[in-house]
C-alpha positions as CSV (number, residue, x, y, z in Angstrom):
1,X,109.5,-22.8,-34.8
2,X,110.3,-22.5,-31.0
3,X,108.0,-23.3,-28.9
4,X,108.0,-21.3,-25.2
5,X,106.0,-21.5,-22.1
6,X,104.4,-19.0,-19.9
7,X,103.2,-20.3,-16.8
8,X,101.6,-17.5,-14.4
9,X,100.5,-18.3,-11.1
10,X,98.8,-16.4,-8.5
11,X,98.6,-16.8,-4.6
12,X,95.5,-17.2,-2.8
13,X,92.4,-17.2,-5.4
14,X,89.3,-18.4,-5.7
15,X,88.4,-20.9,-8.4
16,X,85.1,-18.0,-9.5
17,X,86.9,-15.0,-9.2
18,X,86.4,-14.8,-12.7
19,X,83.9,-12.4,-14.3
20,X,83.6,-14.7,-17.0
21,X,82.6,-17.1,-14.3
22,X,80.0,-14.3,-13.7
23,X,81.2,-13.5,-10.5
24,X,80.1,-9.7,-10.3
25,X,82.5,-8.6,-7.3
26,X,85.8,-8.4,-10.0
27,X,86.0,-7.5,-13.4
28,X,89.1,-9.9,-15.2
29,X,88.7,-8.6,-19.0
30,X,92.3,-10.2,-20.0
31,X,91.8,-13.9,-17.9
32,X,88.4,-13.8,-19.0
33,X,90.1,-13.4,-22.8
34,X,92.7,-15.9,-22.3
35,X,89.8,-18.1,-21.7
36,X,87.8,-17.6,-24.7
37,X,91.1,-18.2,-26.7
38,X,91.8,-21.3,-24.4
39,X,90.5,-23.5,-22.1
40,X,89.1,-22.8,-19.0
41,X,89.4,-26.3,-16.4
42,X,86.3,-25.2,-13.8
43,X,87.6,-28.1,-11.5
44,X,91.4,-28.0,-10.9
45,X,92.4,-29.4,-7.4
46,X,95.7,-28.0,-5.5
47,X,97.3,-30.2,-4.2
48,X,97.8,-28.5,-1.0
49,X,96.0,-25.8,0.9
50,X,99.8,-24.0,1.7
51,X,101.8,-22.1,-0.6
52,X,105.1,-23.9,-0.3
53,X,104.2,-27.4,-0.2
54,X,101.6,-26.9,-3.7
55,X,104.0,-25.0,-5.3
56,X,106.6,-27.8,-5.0
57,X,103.9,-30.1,-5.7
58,X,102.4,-28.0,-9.4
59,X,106.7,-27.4,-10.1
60,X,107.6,-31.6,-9.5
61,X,104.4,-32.6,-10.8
62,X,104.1,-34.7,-7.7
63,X,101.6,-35.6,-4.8
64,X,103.2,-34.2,-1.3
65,X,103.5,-37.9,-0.4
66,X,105.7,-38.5,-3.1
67,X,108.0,-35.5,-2.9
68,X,107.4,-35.5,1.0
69,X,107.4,-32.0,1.0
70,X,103.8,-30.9,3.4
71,X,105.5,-27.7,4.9
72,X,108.1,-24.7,4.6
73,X,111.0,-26.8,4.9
74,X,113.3,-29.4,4.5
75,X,114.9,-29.8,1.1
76,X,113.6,-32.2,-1.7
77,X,115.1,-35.2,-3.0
78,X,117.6,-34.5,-5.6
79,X,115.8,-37.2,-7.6
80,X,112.7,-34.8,-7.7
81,X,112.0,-34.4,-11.3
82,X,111.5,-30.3,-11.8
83,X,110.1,-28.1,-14.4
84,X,112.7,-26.2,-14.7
85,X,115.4,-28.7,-14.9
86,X,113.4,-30.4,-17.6
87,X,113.0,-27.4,-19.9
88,X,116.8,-26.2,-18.9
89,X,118.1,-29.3,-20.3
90,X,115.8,-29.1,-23.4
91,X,117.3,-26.0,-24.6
92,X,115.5,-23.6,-22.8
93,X,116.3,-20.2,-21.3
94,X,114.5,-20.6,-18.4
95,X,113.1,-17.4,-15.9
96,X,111.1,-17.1,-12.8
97,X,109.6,-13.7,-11.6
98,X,108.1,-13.1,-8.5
99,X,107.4,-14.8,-5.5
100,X,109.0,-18.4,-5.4
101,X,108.4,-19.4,-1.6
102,X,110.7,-22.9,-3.0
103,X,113.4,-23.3,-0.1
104,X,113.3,-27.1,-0.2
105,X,114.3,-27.1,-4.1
106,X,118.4,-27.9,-3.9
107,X,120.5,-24.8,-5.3
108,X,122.0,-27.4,-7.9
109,X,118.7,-28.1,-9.0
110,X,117.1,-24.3,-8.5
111,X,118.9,-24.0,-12.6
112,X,117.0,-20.9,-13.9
113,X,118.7,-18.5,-15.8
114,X,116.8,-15.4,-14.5
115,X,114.8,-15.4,-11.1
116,X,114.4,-12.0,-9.5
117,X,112.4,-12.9,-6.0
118,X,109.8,-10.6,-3.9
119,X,110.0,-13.2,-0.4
120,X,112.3,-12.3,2.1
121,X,113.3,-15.9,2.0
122,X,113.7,-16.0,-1.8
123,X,116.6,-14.0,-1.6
124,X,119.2,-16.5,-1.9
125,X,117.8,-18.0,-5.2
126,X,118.0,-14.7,-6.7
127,X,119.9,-14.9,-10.4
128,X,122.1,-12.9,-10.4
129,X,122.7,-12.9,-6.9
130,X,121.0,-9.7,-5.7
131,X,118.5,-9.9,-8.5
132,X,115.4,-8.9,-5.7
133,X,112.7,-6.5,-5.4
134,X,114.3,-5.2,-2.0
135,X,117.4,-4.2,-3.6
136,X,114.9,-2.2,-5.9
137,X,113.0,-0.9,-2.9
138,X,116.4,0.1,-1.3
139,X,117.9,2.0,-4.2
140,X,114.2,3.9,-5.1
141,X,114.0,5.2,-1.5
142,X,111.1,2.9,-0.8
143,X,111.5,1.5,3.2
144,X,111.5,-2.3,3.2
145,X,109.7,-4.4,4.0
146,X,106.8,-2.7,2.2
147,X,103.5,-3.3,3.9
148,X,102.9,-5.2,0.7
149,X,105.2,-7.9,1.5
150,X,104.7,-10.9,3.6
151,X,106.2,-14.3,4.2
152,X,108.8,-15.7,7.0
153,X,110.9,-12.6,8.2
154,X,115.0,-12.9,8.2
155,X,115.1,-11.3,11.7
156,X,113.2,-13.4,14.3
157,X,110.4,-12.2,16.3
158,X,109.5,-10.0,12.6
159,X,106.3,-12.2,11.8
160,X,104.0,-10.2,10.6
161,X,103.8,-8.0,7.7
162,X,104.0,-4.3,7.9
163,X,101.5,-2.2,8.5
164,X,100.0,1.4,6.0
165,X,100.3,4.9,7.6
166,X,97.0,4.9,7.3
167,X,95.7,1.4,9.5
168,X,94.3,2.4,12.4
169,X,94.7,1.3,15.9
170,X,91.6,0.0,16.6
171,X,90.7,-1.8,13.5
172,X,91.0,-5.1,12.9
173,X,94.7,-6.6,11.8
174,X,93.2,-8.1,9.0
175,X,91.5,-4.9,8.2
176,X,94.9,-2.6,9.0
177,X,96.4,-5.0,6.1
178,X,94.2,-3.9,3.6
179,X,94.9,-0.2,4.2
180,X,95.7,2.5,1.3
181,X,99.3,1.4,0.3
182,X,102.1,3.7,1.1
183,X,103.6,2.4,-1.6
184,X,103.3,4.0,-5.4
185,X,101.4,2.3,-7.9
186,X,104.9,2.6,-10.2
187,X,107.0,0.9,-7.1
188,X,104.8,-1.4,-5.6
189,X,105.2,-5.1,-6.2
190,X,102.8,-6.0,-9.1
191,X,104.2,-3.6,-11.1
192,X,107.6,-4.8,-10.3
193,X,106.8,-8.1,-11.0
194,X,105.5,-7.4,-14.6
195,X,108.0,-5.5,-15.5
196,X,111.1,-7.8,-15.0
197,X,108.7,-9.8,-17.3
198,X,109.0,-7.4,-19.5
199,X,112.3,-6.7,-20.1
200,X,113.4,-10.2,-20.0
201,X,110.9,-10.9,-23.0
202,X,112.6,-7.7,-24.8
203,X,115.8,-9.5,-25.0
204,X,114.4,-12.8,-25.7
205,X,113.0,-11.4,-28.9
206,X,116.0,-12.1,-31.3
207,X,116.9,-14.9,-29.1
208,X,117.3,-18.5,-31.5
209,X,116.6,-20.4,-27.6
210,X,112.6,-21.0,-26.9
211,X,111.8,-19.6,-23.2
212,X,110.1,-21.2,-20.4
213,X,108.9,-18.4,-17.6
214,X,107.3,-18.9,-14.3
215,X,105.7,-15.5,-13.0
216,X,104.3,-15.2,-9.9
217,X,102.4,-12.8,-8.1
218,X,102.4,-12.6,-4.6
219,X,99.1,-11.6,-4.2
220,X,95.9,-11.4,-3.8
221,X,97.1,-12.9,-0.6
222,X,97.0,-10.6,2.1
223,X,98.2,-7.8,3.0
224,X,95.7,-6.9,0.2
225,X,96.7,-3.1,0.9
226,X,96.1,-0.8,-2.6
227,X,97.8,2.3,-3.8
228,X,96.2,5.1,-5.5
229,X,94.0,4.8,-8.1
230,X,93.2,1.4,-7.3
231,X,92.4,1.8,-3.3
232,X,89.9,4.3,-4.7
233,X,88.0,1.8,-6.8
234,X,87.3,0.0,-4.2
235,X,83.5,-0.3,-3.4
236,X,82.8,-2.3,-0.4
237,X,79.1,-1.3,-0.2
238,X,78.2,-3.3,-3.8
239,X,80.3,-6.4,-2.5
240,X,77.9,-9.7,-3.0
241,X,78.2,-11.6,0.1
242,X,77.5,-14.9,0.1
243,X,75.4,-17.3,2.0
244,X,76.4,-17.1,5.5
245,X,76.4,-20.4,7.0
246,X,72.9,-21.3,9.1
247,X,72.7,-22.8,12.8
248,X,71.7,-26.3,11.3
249,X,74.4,-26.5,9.0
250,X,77.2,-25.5,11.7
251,X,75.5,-28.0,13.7
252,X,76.6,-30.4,11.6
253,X,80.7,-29.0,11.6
254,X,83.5,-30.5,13.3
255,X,84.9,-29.0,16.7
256,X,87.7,-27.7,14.4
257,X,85.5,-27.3,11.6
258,X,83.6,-24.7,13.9
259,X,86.6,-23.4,15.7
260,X,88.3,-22.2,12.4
261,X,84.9,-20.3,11.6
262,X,84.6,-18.7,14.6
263,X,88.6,-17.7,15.7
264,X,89.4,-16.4,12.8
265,X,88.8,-14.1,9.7
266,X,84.7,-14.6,10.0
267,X,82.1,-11.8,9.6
268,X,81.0,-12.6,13.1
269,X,84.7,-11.9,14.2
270,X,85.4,-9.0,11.8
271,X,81.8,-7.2,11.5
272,X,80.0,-6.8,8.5
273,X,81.7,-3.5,7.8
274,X,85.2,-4.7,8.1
275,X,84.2,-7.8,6.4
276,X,82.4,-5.9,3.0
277,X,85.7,-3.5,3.1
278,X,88.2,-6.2,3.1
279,X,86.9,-8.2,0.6
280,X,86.5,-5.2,-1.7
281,X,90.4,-4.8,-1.3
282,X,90.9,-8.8,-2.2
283,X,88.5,-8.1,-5.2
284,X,90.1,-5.5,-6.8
285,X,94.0,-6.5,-6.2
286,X,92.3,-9.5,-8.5
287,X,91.5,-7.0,-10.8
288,X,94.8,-5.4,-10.8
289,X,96.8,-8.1,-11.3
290,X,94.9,-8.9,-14.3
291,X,95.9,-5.4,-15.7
292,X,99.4,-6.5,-15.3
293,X,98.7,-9.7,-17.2
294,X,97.2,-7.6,-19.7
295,X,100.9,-6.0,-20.0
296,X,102.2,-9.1,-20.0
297,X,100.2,-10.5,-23.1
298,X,100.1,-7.3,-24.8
299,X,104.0,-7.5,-24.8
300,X,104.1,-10.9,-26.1
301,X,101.5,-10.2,-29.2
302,X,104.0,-6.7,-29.8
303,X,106.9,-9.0,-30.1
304,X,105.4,-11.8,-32.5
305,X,105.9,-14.2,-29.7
306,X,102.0,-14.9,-29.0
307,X,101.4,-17.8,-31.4
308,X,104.6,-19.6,-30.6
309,X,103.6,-19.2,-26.8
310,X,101.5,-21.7,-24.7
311,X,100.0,-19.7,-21.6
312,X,98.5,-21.1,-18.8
313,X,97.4,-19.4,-15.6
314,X,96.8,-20.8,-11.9
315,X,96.6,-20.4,-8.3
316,X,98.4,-22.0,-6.1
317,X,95.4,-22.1,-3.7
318,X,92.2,-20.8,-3.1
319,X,90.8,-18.0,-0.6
320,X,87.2,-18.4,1.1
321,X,86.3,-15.4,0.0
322,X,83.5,-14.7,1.0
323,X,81.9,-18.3,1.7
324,X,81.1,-20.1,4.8
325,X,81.5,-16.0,5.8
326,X,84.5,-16.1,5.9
327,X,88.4,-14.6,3.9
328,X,91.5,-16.0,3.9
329,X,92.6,-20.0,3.6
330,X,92.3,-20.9,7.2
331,X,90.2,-24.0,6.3
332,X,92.4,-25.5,4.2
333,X,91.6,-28.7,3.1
334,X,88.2,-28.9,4.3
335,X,87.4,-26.1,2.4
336,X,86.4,-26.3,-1.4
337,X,86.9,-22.5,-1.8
338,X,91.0,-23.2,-0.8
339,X,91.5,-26.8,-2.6
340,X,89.7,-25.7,-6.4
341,X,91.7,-23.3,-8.0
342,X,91.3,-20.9,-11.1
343,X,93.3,-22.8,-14.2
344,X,93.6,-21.9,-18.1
345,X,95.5,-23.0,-20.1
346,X,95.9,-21.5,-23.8
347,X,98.2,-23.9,-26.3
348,X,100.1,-21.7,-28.3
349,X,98.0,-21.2,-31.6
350,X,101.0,-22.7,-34.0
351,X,99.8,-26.1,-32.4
352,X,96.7,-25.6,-34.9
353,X,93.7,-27.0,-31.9
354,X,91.2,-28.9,-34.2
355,X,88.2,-28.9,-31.9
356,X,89.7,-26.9,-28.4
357,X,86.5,-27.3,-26.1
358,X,86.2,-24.7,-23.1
359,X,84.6,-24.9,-20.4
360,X,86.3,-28.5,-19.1
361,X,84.2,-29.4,-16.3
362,X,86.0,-32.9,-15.2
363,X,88.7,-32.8,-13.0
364,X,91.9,-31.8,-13.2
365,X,94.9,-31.4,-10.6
366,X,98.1,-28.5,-10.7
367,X,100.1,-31.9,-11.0
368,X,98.7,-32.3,-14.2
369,X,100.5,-29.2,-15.6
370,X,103.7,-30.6,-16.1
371,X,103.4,-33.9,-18.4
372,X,100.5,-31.4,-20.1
373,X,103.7,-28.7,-20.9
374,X,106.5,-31.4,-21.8
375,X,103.9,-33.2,-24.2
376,X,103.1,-29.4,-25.8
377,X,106.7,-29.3,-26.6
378,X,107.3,-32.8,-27.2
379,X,110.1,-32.9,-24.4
380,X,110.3,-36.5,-23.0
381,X,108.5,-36.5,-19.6
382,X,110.9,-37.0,-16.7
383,X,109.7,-40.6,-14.6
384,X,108.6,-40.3,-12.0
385,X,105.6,-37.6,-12.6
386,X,102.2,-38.4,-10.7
387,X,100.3,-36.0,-12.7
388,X,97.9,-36.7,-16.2
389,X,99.1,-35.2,-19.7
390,X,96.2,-32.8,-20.5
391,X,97.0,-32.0,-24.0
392,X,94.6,-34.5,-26.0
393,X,91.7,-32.5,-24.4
394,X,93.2,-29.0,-25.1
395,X,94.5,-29.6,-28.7
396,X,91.7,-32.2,-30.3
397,X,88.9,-32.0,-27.6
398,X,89.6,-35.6,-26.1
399,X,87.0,-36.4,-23.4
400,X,88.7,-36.2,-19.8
401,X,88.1,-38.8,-17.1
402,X,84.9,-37.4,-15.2
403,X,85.2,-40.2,-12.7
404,X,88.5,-39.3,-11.5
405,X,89.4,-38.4,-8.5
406,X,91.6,-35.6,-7.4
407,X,92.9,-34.8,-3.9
408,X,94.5,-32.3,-1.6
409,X,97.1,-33.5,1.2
410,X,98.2,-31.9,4.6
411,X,100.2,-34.2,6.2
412,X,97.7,-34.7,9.4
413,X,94.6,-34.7,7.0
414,X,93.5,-35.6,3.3
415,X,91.0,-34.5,1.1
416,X,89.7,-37.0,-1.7
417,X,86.7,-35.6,-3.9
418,X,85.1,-38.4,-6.9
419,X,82.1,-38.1,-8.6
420,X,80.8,-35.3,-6.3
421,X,81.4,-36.4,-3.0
422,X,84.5,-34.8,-0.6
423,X,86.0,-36.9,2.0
424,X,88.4,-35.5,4.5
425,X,90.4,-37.7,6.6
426,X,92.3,-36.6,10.1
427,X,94.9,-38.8,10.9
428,X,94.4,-40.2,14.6
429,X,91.0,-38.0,15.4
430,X,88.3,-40.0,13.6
431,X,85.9,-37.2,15.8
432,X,87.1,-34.4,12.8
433,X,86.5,-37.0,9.9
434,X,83.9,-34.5,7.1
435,X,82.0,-35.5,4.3
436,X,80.3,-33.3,2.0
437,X,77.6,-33.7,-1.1
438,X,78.8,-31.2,-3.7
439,X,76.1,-32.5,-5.9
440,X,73.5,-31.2,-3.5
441,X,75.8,-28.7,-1.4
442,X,79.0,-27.3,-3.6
443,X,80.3,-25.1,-1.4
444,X,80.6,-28.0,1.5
445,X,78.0,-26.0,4.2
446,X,76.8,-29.3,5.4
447,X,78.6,-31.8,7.0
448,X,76.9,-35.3,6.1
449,X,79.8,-37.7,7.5
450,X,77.5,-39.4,10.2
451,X,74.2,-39.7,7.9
452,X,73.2,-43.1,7.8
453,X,72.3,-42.7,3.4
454,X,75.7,-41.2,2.9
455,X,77.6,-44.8,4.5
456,X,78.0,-46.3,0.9
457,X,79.5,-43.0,-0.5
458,X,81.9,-42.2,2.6
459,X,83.4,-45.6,2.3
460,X,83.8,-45.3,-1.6
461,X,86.3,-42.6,-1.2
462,X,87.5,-44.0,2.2
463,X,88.8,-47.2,-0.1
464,X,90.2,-44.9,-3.0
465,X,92.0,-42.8,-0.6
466,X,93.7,-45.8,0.7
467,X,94.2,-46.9,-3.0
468,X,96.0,-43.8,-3.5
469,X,98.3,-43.8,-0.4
470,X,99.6,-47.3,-1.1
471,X,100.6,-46.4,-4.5
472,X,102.3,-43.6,-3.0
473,X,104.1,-45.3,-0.7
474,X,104.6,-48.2,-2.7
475,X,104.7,-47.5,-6.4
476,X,102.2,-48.2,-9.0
477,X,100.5,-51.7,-9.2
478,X,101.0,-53.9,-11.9
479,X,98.9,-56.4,-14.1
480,X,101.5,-59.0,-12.8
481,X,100.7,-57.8,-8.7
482,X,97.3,-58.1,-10.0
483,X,97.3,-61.8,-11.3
484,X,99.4,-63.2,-8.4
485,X,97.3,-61.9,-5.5
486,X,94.2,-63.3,-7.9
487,X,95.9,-66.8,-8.3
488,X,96.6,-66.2,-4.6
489,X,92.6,-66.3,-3.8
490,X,91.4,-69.0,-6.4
491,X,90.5,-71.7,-4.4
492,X,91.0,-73.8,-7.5
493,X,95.1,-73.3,-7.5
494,X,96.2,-74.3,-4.3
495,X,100.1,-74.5,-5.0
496,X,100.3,-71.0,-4.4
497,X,98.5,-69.8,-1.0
498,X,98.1,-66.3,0.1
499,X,100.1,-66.2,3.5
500,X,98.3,-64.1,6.2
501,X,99.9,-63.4,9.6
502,X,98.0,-62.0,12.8
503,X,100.2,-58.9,13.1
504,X,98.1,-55.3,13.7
505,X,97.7,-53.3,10.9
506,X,98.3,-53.4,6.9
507,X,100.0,-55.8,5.0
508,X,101.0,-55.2,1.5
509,X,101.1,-57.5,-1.1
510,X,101.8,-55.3,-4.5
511,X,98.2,-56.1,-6.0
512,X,96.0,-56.0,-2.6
513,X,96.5,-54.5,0.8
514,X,95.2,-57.1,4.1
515,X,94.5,-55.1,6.8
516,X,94.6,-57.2,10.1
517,X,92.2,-56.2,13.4
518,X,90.6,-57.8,16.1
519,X,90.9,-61.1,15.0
520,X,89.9,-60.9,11.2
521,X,91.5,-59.8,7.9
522,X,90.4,-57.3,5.4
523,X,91.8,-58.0,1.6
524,X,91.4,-54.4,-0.5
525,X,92.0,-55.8,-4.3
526,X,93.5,-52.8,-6.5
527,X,91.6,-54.5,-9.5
528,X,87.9,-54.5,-7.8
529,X,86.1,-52.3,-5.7
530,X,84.8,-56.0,-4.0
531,X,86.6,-56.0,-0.9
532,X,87.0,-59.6,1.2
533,X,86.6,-60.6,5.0
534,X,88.1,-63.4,6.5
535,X,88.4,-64.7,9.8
536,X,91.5,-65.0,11.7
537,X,91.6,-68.7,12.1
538,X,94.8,-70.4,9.9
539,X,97.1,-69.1,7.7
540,X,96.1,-68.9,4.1
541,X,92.9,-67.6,2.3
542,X,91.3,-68.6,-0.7
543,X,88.2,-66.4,-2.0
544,X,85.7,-69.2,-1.2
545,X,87.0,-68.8,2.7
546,X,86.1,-65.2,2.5
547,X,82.7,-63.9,5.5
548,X,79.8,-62.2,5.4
549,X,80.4,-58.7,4.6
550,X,80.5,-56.7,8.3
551,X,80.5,-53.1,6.8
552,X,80.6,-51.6,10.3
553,X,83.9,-53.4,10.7
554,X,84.9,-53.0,7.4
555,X,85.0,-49.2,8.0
556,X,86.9,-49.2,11.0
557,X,89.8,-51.3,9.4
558,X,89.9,-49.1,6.1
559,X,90.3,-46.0,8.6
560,X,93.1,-48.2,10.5
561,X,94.5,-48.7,7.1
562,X,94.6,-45.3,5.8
563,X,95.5,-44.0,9.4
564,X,99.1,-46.4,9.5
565,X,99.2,-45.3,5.4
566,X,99.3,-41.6,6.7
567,X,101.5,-42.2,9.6
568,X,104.1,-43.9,7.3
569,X,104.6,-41.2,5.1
570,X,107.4,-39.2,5.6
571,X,107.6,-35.3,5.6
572,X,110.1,-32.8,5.1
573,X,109.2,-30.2,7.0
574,X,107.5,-31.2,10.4
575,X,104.4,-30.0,10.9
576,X,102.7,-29.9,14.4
577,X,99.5,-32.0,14.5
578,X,96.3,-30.6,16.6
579,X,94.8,-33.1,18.4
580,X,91.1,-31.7,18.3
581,X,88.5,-33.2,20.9
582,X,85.1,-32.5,21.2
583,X,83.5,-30.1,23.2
584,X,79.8,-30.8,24.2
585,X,79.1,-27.4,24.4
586,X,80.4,-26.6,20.8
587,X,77.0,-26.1,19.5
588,X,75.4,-24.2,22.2
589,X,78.7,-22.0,21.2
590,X,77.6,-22.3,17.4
591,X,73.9,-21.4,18.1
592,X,74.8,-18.1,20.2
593,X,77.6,-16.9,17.9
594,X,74.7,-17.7,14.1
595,X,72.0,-15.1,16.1
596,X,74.1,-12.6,17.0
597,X,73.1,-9.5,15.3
């Protein structure tokens, strides 16, 4: 029996907006059923805070630093291993509905059969060419671009979306964008979306070809604007807010940290008003795009395609909102409401799960998605994959890895979390360097980076953060890197010395990185979390040579290390880095904004 794949993916939601989560701002009846018939992952990791860059990233089943890709543009190795490449040449008719936001896949290697795109910047990957929801705009008399749109505009100087009839001039622009809709509920974007669905399921019914889809919804990012009758059913009033951040625990932010709060879509900036109204917008475009996936899985149950069909839904990132009083992704990475993401996944019931166990509470990452789909349909993996197959726990209840650790990349910072702590790293501005206690603090309101207690735990992650950049940048280790740099160290095989040379920086020797500053090395195995210190006098090291441990130096070279990992990692798309100082009257500013009424 075929075997066909339905991957739907959302922009810009929360990990809880769930009310199976029992979040009691949105009401998701058909997620919350996909759930009960699948698994719900509570701790799925994005792999970056941006659209583009983690939607390459879930589609490659790669880390940014391995396909390079951190921005919106620049075009991907043709080596990239894609999903829809893989599932093309497995016999698949493949289709992708929605928003794509994928420039920097290659057109030879952008092979689906069907994609009809909502982006401006989509259009060119359209199949058949002209295959877009403007054209479907134009010819219903509906003016484009709707003021449901947004991404990068075709005309310059066009960069921002367009505004409702009915946004006012002094509200808010974030407010204006989540106006009533001038477009109809029948012609607006969801509904477009779903439908295309729709009819390409229709003629795949008495197809002999499984199917592999991608749709995509634009939103709930903003403009979160709402036709009739869903802008009615909007209730800003009964929105639970959540804790506002306190005057101690800003205190304890970053410069940028506080900057991002303060600048941007806060309650402080917005007003409690605006701030209630728009996230009752946000809330219930949630709940109408689970209406539409309600179509969609109504459609696949009237066709007789539901229990040939493995469904999984994400997001490509998250949205504050709410927390740290805040909407919108402007704090990226440091921000555990934008890196976690909402993630189900329901094997397709032929597959006969023995003991399926929902929730999963370990982690998980998007990359994971596709060795989890390939081994679902027994399609050979492509190399080259960073993520983890998933299927064991979905299909027989296999225990996960609860001590791995997941992570979420910008190319000027990264964000590791393990075992409930969160680490993010700012290349060349060790002033903007976080570290957060989700066991105490899940939401990440309390920056604990310079605590004294916390000194063990920040240099854990510092050391597996650096693990994980060499192996990006140098390929997995092996047992053999292993054994040489440990016949290297035994001072009881002195035929084969481990050369060191007095040269800045880090030195990579396949089963151990030697990181070199003032005047001593640092030797990081990739077998032991027992790191080494030697002096710089000589040439070769043994292990019985090896210091004192000096853990305030040891820190410094692990952020040199990590810092010339970073630096060495090449992009794509060129992102401009902000050089953030401090400000020594930041939190005299954080104190006056926390009290105002």
């Amino acid at each position: 029996m075929k075997h066909n794949i339905l991957l739907i993916q959302v922009d810009q939601m929360h990990a809880g907006c769930l009310s199976l989560l029992g979040n009691a701002n949105v009401h998701t009846p058909h997620l919350d059923q996909l759930a009960r018939e699948g698994t719900l992952l509570t701790n799925a990791t994005c792999q970056n805070p941006l659209c583009m860059p983690s939607r390459a990233s879930m589609l490659s089943g790669q880390y940014p630093s391995t396909n390079r890709q951190f921005g919106f543009s620049g075009l991907c190795s043709r080596r990239t291993p894609w999903m829809q490449q893989t599932f093309k040449q497995a016999g698949y008719t493949t289709a992708a509905f929605g928003k794509f936001h994928l420039v920097s896949v290659p057109q030879d290697c952008w092979t689906f059969d069907v994609a009809a795109g909502t982006l401006p910047e989509d259009e060119d990957l359209a199949r058949p060419a002209g295959y877009t929801y403007r054209a479907y705009c134009q010819k219903n008399g509906i003016a484009w671009r709707t003021d449901q749109i947004h991404g990068h505009p075709l005309v310059d100087g066009d960069d921002m979306p367009v505004l409702p009839t009915s946004a006012k001039p002094h509200m808010h622009r974030w407010e204006q964008m989540a106006c009533k809709s001038d477009v109809p509920a029948e012609h607006s974007l969801e509904t477009w979306t779903t439908s295309q669905c729709l009819t390409f399921l229709d003629h795949q019914a008495d197809s002999e070809r499984p199917f592999f889809v991608w749709l995509t919804y634009d939103r709930p990012h903003f403009p979160t604007t709402l036709p009739e009758p869903w802008f009615s059913r909007i209730r800003p009033e009964q929105i639970q807010l959540p804790p506002i951040p306190t005057p101690a625990e800003m205190a304890t932010w970053t410069r940028s940290m506080f900057d991002m709060h303060v600048k941007h879509t806060s309650i402080h900036n917005l007003g409690e008003t605006s701030f209630r109204f728009i996230l009752a917008t946000y809330f219930t475009l949630i709940e109408w795009i689970d209406s539409e996936i309600g179509r969609v899985l109504d459609k696949l149950r009237a066709l007789g395609m539901d229990q040939s069909t493995t469904i999984a839904f994400c997001s490509d990132h998250g949205d504050q909102a709410g927390w740290h009083g805040q909407c919108d992704k402007v704090m990226r990475s440091q921000s555990e409401e934008i890196t976690r993401v909402p993630l189900i996944i329901r094997p397709a019931p032929m597959l006969g799960a023995t003991d399926n166990r929902s929730p999963i509470n370990e982690p998980v990452e998007l990359v994971d998605l596709f060795p989890t789909f390939c081994n679902l349909t027994s399609i050979r993996s492509p190399r080259g994959l960073d993520g983890r197959d998933l299927s064991a726990a979905l299909i027989h209840g296999a225990d996960l890895d609860p001590h791995r650790a997941v992570v979420c990349e910008e190319f000027n910072r990264r964000m590791i979390t393990q075992d409930g702590w969160k680490l993010v790293f700012y290349l060349d501005n060790p002033t903007e360097h976080s570290l957060f206690d989700l066991n105490a603090d899940p939401h990440g309101y309390r920056n604990v980076y310079h605590d004294q207690a916390a000194r063990s735990q920040r240099m854990r992650l510092k050391r597996s953060l650096l693990q994980f950049l060499l192996e990006r940048q140098y390929g997995p280790v092996t047992e053999a890197d292993i054994a040489w740099v440990q016949r290297c160290l035994d001072p009881d095989d002195p035929q084969v010395p481990l050369l060191l040379r007095p040269y800045e920086g880090l030195h990579w020797f396949g089963g151990a990185a030697v990181i070199f500053q003032r005047g001593r090395y640092l030797l990081v195995p990739m077998w032991d979390k027992q790191m080494m210190l030697f002096d710089g006098d000589g040439k070769y090291r043994k292990r019985d040579r090896a210091c004192a441990p000096d853990v305030e130096h040891i820190e410094t070279m692990l952020d040199l290390g990590i810092s010339e990992c970073m630096r060495h990692i090449a992009q794509l798309s060129p992102y401009e880095t902000r050089r953030v100082t401090q400000n020594p009257v930041a939190m005299a500013e954080t104190q006056a904004l926390a009290i105002r009424p």
